[in-house]
C-alpha positions in Angstrom: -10.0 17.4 23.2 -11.1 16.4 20.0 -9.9 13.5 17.9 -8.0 14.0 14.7 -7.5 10.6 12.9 -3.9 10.8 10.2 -2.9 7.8 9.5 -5.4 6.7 6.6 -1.8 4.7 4.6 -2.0 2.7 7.9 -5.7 2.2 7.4 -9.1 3.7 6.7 -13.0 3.6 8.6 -15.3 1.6 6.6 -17.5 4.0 5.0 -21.3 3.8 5.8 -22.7 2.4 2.1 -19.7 -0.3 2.6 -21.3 -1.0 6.0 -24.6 -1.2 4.7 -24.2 -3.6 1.7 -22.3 -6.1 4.1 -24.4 -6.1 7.0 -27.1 -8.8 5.0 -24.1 -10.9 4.3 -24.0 -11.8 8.1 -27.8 -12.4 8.7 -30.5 -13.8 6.1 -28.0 -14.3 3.1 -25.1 -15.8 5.1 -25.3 -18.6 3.1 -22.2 -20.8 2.4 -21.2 -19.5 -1.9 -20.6 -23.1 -2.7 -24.0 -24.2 -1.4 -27.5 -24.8 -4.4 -29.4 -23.7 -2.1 -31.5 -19.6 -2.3 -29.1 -18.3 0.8 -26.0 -19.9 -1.3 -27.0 -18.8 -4.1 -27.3 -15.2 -2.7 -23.6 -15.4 -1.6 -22.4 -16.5 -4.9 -24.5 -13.5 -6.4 -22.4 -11.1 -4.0 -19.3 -12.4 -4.6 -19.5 -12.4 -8.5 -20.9 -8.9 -8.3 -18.1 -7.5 -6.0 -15.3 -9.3 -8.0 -16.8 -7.1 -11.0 -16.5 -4.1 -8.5 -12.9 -4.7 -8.4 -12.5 -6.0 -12.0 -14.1 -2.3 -12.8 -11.6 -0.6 -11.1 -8.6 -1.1 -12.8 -9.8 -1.8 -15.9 -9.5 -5.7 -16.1 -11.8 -8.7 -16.4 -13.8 -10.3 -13.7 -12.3 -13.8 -14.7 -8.8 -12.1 -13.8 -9.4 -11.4 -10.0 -8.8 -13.7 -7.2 -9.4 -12.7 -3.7 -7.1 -13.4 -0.6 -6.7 -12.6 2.7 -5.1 -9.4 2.4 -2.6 -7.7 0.3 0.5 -9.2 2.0 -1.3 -12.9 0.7 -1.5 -11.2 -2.8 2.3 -10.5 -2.5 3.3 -13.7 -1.2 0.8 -16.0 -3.7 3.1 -14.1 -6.4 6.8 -14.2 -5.5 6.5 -17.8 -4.3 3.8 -18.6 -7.6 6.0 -17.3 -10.2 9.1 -18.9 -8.7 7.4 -21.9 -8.9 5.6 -22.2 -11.9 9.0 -20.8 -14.1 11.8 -22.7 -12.3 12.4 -24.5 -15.7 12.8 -20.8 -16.8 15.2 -19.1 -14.4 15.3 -18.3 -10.6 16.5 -14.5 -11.1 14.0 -11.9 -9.2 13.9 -8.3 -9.2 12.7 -5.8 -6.8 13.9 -2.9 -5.0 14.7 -1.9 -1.5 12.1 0.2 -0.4 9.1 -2.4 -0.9 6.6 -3.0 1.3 8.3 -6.1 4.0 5.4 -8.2 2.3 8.0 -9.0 -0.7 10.6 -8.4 0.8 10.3 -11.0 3.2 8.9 -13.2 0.5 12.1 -12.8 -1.3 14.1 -13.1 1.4 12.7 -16.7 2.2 13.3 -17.6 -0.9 17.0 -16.9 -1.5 17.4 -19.5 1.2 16.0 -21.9 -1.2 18.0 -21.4 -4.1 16.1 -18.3 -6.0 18.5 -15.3 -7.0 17.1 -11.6 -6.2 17.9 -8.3 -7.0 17.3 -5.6 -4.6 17.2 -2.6 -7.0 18.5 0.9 -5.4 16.8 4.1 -5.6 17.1 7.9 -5.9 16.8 10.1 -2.8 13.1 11.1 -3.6 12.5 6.9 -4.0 12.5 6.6 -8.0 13.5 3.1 -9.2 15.6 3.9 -12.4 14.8 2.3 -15.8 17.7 2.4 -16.9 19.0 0.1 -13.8 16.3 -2.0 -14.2 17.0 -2.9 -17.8 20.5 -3.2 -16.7 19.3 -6.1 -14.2 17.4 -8.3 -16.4 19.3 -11.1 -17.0 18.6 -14.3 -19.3 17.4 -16.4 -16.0 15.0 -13.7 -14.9 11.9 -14.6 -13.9 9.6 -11.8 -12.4 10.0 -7.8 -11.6 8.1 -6.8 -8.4 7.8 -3.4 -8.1 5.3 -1.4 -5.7 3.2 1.1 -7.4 3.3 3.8 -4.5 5.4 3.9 -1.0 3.5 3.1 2.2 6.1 5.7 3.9 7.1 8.4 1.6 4.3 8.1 -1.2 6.7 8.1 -4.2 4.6 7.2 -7.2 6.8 5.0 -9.6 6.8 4.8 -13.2 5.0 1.6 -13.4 4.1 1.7 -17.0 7.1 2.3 -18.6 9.0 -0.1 -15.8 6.8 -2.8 -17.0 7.6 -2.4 -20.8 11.2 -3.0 -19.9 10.2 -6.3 -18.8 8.0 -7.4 -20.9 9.8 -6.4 -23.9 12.8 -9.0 -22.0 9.7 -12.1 -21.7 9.9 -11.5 -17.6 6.2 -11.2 -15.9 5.6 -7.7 -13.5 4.0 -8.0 -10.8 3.2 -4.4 -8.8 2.0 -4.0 -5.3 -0.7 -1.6 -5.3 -2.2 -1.4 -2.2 -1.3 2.1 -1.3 -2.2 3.2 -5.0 -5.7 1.6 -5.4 -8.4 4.4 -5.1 -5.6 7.2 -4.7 -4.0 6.9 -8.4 -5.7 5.5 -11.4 -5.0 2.4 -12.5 -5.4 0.4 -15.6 -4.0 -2.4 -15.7 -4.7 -3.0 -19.9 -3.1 0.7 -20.1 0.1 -0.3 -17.7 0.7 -4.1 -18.9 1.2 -5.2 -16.0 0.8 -9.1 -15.2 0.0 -9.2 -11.7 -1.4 -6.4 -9.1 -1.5 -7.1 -5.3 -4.7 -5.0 -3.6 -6.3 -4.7 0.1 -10.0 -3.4 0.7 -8.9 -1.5 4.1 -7.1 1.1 2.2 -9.9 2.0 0.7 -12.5 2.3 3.1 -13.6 -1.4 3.1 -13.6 -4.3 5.8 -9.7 -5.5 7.0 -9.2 -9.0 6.4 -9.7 -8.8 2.4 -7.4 -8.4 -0.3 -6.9 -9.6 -4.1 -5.0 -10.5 -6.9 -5.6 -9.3 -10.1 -3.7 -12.0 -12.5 -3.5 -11.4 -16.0 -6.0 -13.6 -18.3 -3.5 -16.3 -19.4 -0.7 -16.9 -16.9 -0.9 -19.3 -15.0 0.5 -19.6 -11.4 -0.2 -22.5 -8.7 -2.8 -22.7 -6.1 -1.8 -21.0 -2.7 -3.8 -22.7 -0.6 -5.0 -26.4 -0.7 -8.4 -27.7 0.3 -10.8 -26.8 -2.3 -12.4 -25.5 -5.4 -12.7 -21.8 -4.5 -11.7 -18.7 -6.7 -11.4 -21.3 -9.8 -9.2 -23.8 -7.6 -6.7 -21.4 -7.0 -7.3 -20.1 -3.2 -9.2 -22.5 -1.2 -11.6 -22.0 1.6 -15.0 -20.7 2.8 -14.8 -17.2 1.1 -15.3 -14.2 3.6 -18.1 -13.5 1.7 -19.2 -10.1 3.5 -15.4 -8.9 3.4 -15.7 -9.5 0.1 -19.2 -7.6 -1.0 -17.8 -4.6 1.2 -14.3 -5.0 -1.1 -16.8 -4.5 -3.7 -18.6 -1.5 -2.7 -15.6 0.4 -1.4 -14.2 -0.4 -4.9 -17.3 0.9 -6.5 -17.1 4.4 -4.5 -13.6 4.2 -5.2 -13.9 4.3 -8.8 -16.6 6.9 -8.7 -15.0 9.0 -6.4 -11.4 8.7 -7.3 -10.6 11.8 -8.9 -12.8 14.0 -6.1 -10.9 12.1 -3.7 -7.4 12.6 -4.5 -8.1 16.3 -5.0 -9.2 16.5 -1.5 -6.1 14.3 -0.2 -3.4 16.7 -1.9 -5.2 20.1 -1.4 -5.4 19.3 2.7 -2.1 17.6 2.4 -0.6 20.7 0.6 -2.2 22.9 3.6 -0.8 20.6 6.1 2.6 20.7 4.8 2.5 24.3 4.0 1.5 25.8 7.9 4.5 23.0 9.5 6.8 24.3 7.2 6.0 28.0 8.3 5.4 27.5 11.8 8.2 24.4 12.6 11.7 25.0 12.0 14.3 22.6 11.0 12.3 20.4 9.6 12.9 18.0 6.1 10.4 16.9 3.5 11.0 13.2 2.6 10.5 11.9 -0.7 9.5 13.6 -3.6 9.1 17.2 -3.5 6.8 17.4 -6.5 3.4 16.6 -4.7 2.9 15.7 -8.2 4.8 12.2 -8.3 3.9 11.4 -4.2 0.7 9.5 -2.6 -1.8 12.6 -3.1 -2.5 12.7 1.4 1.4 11.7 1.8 3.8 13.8 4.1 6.5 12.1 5.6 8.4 14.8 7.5 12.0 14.6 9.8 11.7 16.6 12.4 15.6 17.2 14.0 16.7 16.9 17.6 13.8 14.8 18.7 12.9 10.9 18.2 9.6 10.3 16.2 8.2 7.5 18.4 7.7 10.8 21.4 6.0 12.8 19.1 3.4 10.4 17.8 3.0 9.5 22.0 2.4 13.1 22.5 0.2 13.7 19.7 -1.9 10.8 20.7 -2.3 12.4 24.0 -4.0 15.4 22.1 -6.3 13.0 20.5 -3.9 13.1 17.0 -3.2 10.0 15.3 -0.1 9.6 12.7 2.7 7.6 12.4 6.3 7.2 12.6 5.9 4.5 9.2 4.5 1.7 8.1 1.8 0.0 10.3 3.2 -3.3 9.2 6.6 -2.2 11.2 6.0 -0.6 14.0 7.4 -3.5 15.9 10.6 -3.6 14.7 13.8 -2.5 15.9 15.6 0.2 13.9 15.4 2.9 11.3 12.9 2.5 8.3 14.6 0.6 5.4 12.5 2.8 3.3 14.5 6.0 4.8 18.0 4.0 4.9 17.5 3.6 0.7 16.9 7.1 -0.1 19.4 8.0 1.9 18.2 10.3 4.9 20.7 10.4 7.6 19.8 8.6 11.0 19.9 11.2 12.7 16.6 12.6 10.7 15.4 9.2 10.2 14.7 9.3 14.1 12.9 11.8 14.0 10.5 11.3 11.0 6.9 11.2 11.1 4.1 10.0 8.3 0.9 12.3 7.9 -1.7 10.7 6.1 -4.8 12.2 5.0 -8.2 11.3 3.7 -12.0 11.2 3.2 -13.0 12.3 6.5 -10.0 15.4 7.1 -11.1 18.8 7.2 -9.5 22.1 7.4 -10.3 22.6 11.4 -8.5 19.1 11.8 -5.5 20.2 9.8 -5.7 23.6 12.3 -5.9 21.8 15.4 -2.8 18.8 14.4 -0.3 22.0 13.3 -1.1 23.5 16.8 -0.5 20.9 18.7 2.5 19.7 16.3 4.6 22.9 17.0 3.4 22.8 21.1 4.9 18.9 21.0 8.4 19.7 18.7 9.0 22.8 20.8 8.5 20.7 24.1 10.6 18.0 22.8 13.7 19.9 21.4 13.9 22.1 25.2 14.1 18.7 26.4 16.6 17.0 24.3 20.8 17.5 24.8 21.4 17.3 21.4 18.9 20.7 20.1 21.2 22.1 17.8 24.3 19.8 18.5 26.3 19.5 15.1 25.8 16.4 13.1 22.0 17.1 13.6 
């Protein structure tokens, strides 16, 4: 049995370079980065060089990005920042319903203390309109969050010309890109954006490393209390090694990023293209344009069986995918992401999420449509409603 690994929107292997560049940060320079001394000093030199890494790839200034814990702190410094810092302003918010549960959570929390928010709606492929958008702005609106690509169906959004809508209204955007660093280009001086939420495990850096990239000029408050790290906004011993592999897998991003989504879609394409000729009943969600969707993206509804059994038997062959987001694989219920674009329950069940990336090859694609149709077939002789109407 071999191992086939499909899940790379859930989360990606370090790759060996970002190993490499870490590995000193642990041993002869773990020095503290607020420390005079050499080893502090060499910590501060790896933390300045990997927030230029980052700063690199999308386009913005070193001075602009602030590292966190992870994307979802990103998120949450944001919502909770600009609804601090502009209460004088308004307490309107606008977002959508399919965004990651980092913000929506967020927003949620903060309806309960007073903030107004605006869950935009969507089109079945999972295209925020700009027309609705516009239409939502009102004179106490504060901030537009909007996620730059879906963790589950990979719908890429128009981010630049969402942004010009509220910036032409005097309202900051803030986008959550964590599923569209190192797969789409970004730039943030191109897009306008004000704020961008990132995480180094997406692309093939260290877990427990995200950042902030916050336009030169705005100001938000602190997040975390304590001390003068990342210009007094975040305090705290910085994860210094998390941060140099953030860095590299930043670096390689950048120089790879174009090779690497080419590989993503044309294995992607393959995947989608042997299910759809050897598994019947069977329903693409999102956009059909591979065009406008997360370039290794499939999310596929597979009738008359439940998703969670067909990941469990896949894993038995060694396959790894998912039936969503990572960050909701706990939780009771359909995917709110499915709910919005409006794919019955019935399919919603039944949906699965194919990510590919780096490290896929053709024989891995071979080997996951194999066992696929084995595990559909199995499943639909054993369920009582194969073929039962209202499937």
């Amino acid at each position: 049995m071999r191992n086939v690994y499909l899940d790379y929107s859930a989360t990606t292997p370090v790759k060996e370079e970002v190993l490499r560049e870490m590995i000193p940060y642990f041993t002869e320079k773990f020095g503290n980065p607020s420390s005079l001394y050499t080893p502090g000093l060499d910590a501060k030199d790896g933390l300045n060089k990997a927030r230029q890494q980052v700063a690199d790839l999308i386009n913005a200034e070193e001075r602009e990005i602030f590292f966190t814990s992870c994307g979802t702190e990103a998120d949450n410094w944001v919502i909770e920042g600009v609804a601090d810092a502009r209460r004088n302003k308004g307490n309107h918010i606008i977002t959508t319903k399919i965004e990651h549960h980092a913000i929506l959570h967020t927003c949620q929390y903060l309806e309960q203390h007073g903030v107004e928010v605006t869950y935009l709606d969507v089109d079945n492929e999972g295209f925020v309109s700009p027309a609705d958008l516009e239409a939502a702005i009102k004179d106490n609106t504060i901030l537009v969050s909007i996620m730059m690509v879906n963790n589950e169906v990979g719908t890429i959004q128009p981010i630049k010309e969402l942004a010009a809508i509220a910036r032409e209204h005097g309202v900051l955007f803030h986008t959550d890109a964590v599923q569209g660093l190192g797969n789409v280009p970004i730039d943030v001086k191109d897009l306008g954006v004000d704020f961008i939420s990132m995480s180094a495990h997406k692309i093939y850096g260290p877990k427990g490393i995200g950042a902030l990239y916050k336009r030169a000029g705005i100001n938000i408050p602190s997040f975390v209390h304590g001390g003068a790290q990342e210009k007094k906004k975040r305090a705290g011993t910085e994860n210094t090694a998390g941060i140099v592999g953030f860095g590299k897998a930043a670096e390689l991003a950048k120089r790879d990023l174009y090779e690497h989504a080419a590989h993503s879609d044309r294995l992607r394409r393959m995947l989608w293209e042997k299910i759809e000729a050897e598994i019947p009943d069977i329903t693409l969600n999102g956009p059909k344009d591979f065009t406008k969707r997360h370039p290794g993206n499939l999310n596929i509804a597979f009738s008359y069986v439940e998703g969670e059994s067909i990941i469990l038997l896949l894993d038995a062959a060694g396959i790894c995918a998912s039936t969503g987001s990572a960050c909701s694989s706990g939780s009771l219920g359909t995917s709110h992401v499915l709910d919005a674009i409006g794919v019955p329950i019935t399919k919603a069940n039944g949906t699965c999420r194919f990510t590919v990336g780096d490290m896929t090859t053709e024989d891995d694609i071979d080997y996951v449509v194999e066992n696929l149709k084995n595990v559909i077939a199995r499943l639909r002789e054993l369920s009582p409603v194969n073929g039962a109407e209202g499937w």
